[in-house]
DSSP file (Angstrom, degrees, kcal/mol; ACC not computed):
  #  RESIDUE AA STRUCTURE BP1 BP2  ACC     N-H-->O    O-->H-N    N-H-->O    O-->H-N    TCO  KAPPA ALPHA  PHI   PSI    X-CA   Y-CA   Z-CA
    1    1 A X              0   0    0      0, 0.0     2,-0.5     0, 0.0     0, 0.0   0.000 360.0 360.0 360.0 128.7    2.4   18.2   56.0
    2    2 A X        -     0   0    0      1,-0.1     0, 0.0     0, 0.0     0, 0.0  -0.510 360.0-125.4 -83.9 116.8    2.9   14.7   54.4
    3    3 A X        -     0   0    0     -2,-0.5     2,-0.4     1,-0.1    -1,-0.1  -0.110  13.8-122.8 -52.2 164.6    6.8   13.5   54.6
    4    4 A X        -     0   0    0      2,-0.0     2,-0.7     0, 0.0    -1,-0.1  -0.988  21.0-156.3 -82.6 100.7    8.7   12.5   51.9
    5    5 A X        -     0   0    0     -2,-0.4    -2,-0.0     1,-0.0     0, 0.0  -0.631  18.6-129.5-128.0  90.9   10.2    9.3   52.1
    6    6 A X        +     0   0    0     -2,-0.7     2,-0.3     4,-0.1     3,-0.1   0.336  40.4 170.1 -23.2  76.3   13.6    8.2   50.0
    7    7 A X    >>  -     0   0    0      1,-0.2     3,-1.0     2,-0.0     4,-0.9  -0.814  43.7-125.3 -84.9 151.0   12.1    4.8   48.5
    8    8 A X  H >>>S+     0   0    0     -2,-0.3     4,-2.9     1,-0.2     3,-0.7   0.922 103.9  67.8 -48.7 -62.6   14.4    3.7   46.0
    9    9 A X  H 345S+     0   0    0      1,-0.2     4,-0.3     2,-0.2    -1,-0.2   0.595 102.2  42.0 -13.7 -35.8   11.6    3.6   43.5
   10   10 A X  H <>5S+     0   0    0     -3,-1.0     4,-1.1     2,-0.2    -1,-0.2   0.482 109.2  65.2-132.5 -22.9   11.1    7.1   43.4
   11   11 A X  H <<5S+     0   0    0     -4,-0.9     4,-0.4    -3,-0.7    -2,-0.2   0.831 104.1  35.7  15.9 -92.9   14.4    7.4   43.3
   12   12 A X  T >X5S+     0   0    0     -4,-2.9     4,-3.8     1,-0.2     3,-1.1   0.850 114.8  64.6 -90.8 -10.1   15.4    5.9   40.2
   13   13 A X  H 3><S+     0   0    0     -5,-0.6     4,-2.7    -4,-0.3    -1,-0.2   0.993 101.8  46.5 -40.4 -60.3   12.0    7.4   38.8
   14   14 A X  H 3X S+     0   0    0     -4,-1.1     4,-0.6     1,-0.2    -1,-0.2   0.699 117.3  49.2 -64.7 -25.3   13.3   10.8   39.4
   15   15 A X  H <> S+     0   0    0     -3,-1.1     4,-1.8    -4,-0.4    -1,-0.2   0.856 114.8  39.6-116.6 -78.9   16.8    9.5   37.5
   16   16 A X  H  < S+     0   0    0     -4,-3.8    -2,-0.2     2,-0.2    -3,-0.1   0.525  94.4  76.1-115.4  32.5   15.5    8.0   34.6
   17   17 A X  H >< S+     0   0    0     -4,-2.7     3,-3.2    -5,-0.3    -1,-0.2   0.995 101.7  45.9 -28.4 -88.1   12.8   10.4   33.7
   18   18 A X  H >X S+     0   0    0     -4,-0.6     3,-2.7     1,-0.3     4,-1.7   0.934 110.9  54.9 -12.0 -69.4   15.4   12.9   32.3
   19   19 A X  H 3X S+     0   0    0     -4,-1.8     4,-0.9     1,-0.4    -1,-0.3   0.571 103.3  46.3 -77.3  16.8   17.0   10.5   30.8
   20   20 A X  H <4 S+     0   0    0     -3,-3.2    -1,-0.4     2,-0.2    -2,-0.2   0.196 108.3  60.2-124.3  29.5   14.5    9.0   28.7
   21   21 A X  H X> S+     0   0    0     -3,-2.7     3,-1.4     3,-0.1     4,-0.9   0.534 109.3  46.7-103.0 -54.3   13.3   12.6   27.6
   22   22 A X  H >< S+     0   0    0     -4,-1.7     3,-1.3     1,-0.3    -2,-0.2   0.928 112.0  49.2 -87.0 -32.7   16.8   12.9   26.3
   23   23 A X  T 3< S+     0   0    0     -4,-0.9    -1,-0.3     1,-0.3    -3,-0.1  -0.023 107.3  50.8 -53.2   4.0   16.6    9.7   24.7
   24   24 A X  T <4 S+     0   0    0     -3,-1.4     4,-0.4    -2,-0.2    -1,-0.3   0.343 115.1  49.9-126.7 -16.5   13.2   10.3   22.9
   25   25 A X  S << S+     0   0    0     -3,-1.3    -2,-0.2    -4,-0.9    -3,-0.1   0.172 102.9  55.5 -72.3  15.0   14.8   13.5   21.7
   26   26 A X  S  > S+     0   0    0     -4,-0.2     4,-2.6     3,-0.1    -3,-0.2   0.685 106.5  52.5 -99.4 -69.2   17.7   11.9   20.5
   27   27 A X  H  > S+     0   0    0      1,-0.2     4,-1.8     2,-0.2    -2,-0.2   0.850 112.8  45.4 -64.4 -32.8   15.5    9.6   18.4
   28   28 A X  H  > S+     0   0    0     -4,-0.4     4,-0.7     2,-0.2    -1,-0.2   0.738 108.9  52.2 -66.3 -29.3   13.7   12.5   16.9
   29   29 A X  H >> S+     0   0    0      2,-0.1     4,-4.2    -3,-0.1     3,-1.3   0.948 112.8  44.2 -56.5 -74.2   16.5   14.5   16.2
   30   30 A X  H 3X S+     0   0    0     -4,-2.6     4,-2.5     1,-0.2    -2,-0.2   0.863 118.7  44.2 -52.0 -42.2   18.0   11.5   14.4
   31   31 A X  H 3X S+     0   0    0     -4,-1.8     4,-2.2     2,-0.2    -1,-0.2   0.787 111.4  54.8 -33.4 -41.7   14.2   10.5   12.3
   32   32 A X  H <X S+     0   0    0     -3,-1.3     4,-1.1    -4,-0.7    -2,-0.2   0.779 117.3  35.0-106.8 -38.5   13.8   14.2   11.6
   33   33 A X  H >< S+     0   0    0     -4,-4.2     3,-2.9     2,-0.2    -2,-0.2   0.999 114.6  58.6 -70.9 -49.1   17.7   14.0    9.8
   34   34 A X  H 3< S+     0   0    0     -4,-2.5    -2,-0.2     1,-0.3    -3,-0.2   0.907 109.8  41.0 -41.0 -76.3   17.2   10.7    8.6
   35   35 A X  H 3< S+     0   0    0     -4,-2.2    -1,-0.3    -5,-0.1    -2,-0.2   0.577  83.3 108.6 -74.0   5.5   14.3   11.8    6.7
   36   36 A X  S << S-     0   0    0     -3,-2.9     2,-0.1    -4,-1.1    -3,-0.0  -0.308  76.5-116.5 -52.0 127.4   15.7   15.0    5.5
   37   37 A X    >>  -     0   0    0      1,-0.1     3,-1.2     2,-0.0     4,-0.7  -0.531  29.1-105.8 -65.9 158.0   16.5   14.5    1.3
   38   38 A X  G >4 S+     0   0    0      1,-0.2     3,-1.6     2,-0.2    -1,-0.1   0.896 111.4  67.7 -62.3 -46.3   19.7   14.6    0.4
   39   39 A X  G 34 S+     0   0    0      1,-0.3    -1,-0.2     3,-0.1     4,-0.1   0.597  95.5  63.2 -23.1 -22.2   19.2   18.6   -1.4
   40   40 A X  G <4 S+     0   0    0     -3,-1.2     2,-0.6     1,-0.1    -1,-0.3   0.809  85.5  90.6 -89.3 -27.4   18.6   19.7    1.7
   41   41 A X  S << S-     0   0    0     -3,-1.6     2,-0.1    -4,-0.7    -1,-0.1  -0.556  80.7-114.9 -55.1  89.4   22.1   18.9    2.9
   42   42 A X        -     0   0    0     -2,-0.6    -1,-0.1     1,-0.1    -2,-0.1  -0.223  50.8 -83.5 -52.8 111.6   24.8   21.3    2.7
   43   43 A X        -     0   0    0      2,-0.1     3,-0.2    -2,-0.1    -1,-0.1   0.675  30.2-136.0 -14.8 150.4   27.5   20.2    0.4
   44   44 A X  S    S-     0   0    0      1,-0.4     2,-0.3    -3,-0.1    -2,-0.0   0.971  93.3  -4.8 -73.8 -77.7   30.4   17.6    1.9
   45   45 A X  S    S-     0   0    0      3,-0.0     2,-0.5     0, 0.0    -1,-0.4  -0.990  75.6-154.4 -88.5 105.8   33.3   19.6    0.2
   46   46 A X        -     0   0    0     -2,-0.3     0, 0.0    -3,-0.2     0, 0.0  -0.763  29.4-105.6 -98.1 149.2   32.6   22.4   -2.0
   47   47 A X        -     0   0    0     -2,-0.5     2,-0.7     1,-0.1    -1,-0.1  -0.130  30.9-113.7 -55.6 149.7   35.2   23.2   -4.6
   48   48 A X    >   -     0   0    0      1,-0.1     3,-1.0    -3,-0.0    -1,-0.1  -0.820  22.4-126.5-113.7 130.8   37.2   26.0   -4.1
   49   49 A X  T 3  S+     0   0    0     -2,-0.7     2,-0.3     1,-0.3    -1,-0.1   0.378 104.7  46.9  -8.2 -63.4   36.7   29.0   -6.8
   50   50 A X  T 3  S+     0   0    0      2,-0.1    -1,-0.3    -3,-0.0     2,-0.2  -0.004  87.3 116.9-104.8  26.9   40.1   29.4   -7.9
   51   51 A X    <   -     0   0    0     -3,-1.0     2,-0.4    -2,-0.3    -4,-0.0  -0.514  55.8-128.4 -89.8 153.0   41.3   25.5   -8.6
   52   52 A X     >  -     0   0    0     -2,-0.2     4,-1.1     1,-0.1     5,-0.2  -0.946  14.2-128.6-112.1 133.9   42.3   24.0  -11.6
   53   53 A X  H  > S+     0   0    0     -2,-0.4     4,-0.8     2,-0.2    -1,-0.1   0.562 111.3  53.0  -4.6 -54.3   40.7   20.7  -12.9
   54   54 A X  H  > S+     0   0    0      2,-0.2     4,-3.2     1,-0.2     3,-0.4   0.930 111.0  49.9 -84.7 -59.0   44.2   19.0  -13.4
   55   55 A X  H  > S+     0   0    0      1,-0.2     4,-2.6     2,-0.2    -1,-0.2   0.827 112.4  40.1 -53.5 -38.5   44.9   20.0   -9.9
   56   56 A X  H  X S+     0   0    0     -4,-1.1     4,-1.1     2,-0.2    -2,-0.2   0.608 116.5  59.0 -64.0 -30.8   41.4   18.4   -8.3
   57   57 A X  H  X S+     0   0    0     -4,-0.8     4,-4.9    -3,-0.4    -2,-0.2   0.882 112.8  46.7 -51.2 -61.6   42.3   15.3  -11.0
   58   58 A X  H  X S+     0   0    0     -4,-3.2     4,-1.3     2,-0.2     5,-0.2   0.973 109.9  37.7 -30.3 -87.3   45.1   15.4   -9.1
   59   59 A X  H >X S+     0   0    0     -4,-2.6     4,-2.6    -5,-0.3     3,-0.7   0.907 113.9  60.9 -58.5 -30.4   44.5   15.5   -5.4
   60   60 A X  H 3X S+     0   0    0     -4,-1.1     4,-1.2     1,-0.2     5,-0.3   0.913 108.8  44.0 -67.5 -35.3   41.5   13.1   -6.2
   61   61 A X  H 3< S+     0   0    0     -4,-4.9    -1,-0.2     1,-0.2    -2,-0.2   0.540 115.2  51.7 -72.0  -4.8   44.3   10.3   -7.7
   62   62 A X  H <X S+     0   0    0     -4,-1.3     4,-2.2    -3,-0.7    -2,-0.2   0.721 106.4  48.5-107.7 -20.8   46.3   11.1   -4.9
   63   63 A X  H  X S+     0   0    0     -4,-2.6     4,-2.8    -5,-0.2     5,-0.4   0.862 112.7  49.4 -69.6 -35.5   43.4   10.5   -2.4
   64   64 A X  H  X S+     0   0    0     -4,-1.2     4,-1.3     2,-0.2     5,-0.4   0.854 111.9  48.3 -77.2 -39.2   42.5    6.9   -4.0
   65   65 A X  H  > S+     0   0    0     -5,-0.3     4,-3.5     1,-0.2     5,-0.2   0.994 116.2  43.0 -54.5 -38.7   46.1    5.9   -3.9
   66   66 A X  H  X S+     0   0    0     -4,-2.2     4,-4.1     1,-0.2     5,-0.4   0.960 114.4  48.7 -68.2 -43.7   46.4    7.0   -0.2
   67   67 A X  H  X S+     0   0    0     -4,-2.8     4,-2.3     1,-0.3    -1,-0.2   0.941 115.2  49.1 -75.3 -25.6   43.0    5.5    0.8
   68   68 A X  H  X S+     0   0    0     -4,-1.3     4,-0.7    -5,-0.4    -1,-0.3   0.977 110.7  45.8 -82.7 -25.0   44.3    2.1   -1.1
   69   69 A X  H  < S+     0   0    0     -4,-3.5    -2,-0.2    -5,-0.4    -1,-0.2   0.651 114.3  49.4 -78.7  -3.7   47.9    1.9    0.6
   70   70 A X  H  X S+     0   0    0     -4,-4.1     4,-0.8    -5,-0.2     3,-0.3   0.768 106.8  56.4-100.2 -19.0   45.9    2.5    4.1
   71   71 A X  H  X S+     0   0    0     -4,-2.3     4,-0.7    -5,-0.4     5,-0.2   0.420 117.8  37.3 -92.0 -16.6   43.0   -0.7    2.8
   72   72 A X  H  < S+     0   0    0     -4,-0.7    -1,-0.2     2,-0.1    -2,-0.1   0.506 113.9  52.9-143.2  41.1   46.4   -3.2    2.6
   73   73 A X  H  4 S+     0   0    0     -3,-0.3     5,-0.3     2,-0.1    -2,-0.2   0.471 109.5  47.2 -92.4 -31.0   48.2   -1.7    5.6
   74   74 A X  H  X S+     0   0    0     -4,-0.8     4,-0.7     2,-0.2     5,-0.3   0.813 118.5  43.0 -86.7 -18.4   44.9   -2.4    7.4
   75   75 A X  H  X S+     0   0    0     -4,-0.7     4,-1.9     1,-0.2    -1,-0.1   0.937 115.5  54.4 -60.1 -48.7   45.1   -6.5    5.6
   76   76 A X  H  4 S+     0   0    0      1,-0.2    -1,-0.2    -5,-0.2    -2,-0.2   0.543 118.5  28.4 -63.3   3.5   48.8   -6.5    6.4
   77   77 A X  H  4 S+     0   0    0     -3,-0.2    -1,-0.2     3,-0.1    -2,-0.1   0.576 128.6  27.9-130.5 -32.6   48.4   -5.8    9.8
   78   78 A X  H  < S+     0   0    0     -4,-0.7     2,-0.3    -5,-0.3    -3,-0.2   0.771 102.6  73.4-109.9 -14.9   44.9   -7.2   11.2
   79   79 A X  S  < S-     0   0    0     -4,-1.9     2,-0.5    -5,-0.3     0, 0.0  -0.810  85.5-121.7 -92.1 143.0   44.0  -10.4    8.8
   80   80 A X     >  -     0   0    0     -2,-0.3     4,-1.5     1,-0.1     5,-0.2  -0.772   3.4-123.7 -94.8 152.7   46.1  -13.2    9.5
   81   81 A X  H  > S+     0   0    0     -2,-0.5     4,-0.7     1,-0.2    -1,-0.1   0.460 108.9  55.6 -51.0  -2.8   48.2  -14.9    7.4
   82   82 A X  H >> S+     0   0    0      2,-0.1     4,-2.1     3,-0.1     3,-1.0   0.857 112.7  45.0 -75.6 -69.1   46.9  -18.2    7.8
   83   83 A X  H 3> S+     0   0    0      1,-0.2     4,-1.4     2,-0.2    -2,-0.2   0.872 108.4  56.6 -40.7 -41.4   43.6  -16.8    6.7
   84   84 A X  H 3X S+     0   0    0     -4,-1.5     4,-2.6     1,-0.2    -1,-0.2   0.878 113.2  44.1 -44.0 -48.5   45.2  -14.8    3.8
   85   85 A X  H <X S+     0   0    0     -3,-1.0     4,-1.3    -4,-0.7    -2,-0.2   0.509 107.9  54.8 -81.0 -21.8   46.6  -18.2    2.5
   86   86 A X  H  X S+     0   0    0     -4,-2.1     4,-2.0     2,-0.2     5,-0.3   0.805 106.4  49.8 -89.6 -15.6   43.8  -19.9    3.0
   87   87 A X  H  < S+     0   0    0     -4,-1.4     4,-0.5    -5,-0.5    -2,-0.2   0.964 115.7  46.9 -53.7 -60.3   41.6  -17.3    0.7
   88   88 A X  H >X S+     0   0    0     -4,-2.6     3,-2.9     2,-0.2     4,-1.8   0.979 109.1  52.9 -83.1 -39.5   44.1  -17.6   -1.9
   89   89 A X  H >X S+     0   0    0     -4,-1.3     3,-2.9     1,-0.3     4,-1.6   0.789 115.1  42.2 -22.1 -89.1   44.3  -21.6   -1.8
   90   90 A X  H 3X S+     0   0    0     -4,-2.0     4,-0.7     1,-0.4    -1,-0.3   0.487 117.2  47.9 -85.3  -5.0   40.8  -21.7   -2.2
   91   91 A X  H <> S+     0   0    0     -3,-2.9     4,-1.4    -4,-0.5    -1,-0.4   0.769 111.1  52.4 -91.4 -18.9   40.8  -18.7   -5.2
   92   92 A X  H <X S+     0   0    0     -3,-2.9     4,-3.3    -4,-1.8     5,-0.4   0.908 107.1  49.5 -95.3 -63.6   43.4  -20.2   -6.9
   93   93 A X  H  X S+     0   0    0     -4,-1.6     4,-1.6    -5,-0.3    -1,-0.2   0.804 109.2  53.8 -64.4  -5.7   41.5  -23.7   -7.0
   94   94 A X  H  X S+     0   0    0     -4,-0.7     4,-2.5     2,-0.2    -2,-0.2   0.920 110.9  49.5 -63.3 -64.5   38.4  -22.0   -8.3
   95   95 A X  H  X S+     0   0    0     -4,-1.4     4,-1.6     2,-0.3    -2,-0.2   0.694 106.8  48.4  10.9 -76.6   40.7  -20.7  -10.8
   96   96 A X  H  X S+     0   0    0     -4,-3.3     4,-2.8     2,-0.2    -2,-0.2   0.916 113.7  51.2 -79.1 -50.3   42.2  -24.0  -11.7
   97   97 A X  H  < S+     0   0    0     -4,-1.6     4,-0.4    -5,-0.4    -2,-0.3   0.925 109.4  50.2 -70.9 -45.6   38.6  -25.3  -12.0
   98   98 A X  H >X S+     0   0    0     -4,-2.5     4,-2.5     1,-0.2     3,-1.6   0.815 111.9  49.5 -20.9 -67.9   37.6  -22.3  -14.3
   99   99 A X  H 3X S+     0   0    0     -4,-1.6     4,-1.5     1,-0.3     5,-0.3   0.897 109.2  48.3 -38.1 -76.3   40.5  -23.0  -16.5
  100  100 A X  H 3< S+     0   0    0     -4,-2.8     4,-0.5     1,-0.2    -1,-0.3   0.512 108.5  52.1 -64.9  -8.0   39.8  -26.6  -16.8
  101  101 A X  H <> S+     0   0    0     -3,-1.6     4,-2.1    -4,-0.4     5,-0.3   0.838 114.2  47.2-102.2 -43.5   35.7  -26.1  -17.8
  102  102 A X  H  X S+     0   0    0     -4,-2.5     4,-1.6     1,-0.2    -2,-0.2   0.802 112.0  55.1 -69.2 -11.1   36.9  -23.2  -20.9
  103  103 A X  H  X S+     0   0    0     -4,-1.5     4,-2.6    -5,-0.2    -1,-0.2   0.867 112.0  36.7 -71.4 -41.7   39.4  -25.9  -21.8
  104  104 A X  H >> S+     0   0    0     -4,-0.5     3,-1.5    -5,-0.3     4,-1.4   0.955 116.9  50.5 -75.6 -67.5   37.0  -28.4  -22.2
  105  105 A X  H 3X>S+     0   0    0     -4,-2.1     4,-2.4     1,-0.3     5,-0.5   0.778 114.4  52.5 -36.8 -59.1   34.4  -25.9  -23.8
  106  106 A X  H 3X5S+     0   0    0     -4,-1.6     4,-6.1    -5,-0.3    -1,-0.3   0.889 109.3  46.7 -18.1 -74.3   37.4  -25.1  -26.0
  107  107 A X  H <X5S+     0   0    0     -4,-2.6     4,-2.6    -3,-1.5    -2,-0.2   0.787 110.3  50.9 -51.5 -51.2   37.9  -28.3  -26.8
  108  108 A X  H  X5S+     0   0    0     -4,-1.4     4,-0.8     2,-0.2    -1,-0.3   0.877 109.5  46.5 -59.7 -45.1   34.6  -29.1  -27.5
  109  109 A X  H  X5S+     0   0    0     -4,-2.4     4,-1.6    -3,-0.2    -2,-0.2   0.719 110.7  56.2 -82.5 -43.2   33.8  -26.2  -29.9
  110  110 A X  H  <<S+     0   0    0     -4,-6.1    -1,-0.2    -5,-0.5    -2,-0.2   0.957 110.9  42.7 -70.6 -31.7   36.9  -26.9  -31.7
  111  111 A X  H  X S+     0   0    0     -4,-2.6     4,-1.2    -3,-0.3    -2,-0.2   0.534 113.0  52.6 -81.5  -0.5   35.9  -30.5  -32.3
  112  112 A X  H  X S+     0   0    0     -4,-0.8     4,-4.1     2,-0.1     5,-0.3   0.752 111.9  46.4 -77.7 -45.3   32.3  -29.6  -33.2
  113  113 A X  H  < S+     0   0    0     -4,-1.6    -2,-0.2    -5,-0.2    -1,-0.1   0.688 107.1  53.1 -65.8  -8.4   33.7  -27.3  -35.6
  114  114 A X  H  > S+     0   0    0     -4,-0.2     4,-3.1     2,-0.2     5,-0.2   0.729 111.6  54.1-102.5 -40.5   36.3  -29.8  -37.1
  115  115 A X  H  X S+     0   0    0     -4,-1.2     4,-1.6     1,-0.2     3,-0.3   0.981 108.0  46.3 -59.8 -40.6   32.9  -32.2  -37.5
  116  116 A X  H  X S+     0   0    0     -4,-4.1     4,-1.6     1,-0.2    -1,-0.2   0.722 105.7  57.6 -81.7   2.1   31.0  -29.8  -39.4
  117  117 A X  H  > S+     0   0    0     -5,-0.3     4,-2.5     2,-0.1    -1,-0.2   0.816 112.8  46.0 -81.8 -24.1   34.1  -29.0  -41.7
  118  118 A X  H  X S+     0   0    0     -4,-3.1     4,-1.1    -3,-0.3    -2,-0.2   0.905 108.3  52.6 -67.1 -42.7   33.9  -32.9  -42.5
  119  119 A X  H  X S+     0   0    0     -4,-1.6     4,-1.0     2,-0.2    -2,-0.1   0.770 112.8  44.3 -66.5 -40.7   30.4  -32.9  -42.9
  120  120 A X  H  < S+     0   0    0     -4,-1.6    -2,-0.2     1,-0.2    -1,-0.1   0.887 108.9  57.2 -68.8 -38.8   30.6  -30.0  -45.6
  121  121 A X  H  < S+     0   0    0     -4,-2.5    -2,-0.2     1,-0.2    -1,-0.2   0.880 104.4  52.7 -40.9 -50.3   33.5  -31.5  -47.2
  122  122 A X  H  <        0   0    0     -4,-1.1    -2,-0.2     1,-0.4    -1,-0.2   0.709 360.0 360.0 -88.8 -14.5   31.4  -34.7  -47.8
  123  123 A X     <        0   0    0     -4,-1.0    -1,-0.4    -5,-0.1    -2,-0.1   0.703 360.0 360.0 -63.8 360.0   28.7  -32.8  -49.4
């Protein structure tokens, strides 16, 4: 009868067999959803029978308010304020530069327009 002999080799064979079985069904599972269309998918929420519009109007403005005081509790708390300050510095000169190219544009279009009122006059 031929022994058996604990090599480490055979060993972690034995070890990660299993686990790459579950791990090649893991990855088929997840393909096989992946490529599921979205119709096939049972609804996220479905409405319930007896709701009124106004109320579902409702809950839905109350869900965007919540989900917007919880997106600048998570700025106020985890961005820092250096970073905050520099963001608006640098939106603010963007800004200022905006400003200053429709001023000129302004400027220009009002003195193009003041030449062709001269020009028509002198006809």
């Amino acid at each position: 009868m031929p022994s058996f002999s604990p090599d480490p080799q055979w060993i972690s064979a034995a070890v990660e067999t299993p686990m790459m079985a579950v791990l090649a069904w893991m990855l088929h599972s997840l393909r096989r959803s992946i490529a599921q269309s979205p119709d096939a998918l049972p609804p996220a929420a479905p409405c319930q029978p007896g709701s009124d519009p106004a109320q579902q109007h409702a809950a839905l403005e109350r869900t965007r308010d919540d989900l917007a005081a919880f997106k600048l509790e998570v700025a106020r708390t985890y961005v820092p304020l250096s970073l905050i300050r520099d963001v608006d510095g640098r939106l603010t000169a963007h800004l200022i530069r905006i400003e200053q190219k429709l001023d000129e544009a302004t400027r220009a279009a009002h003195s193009t327009a003041a030449q062709m009122r001269v020009l028509a006059e002198d006809r």
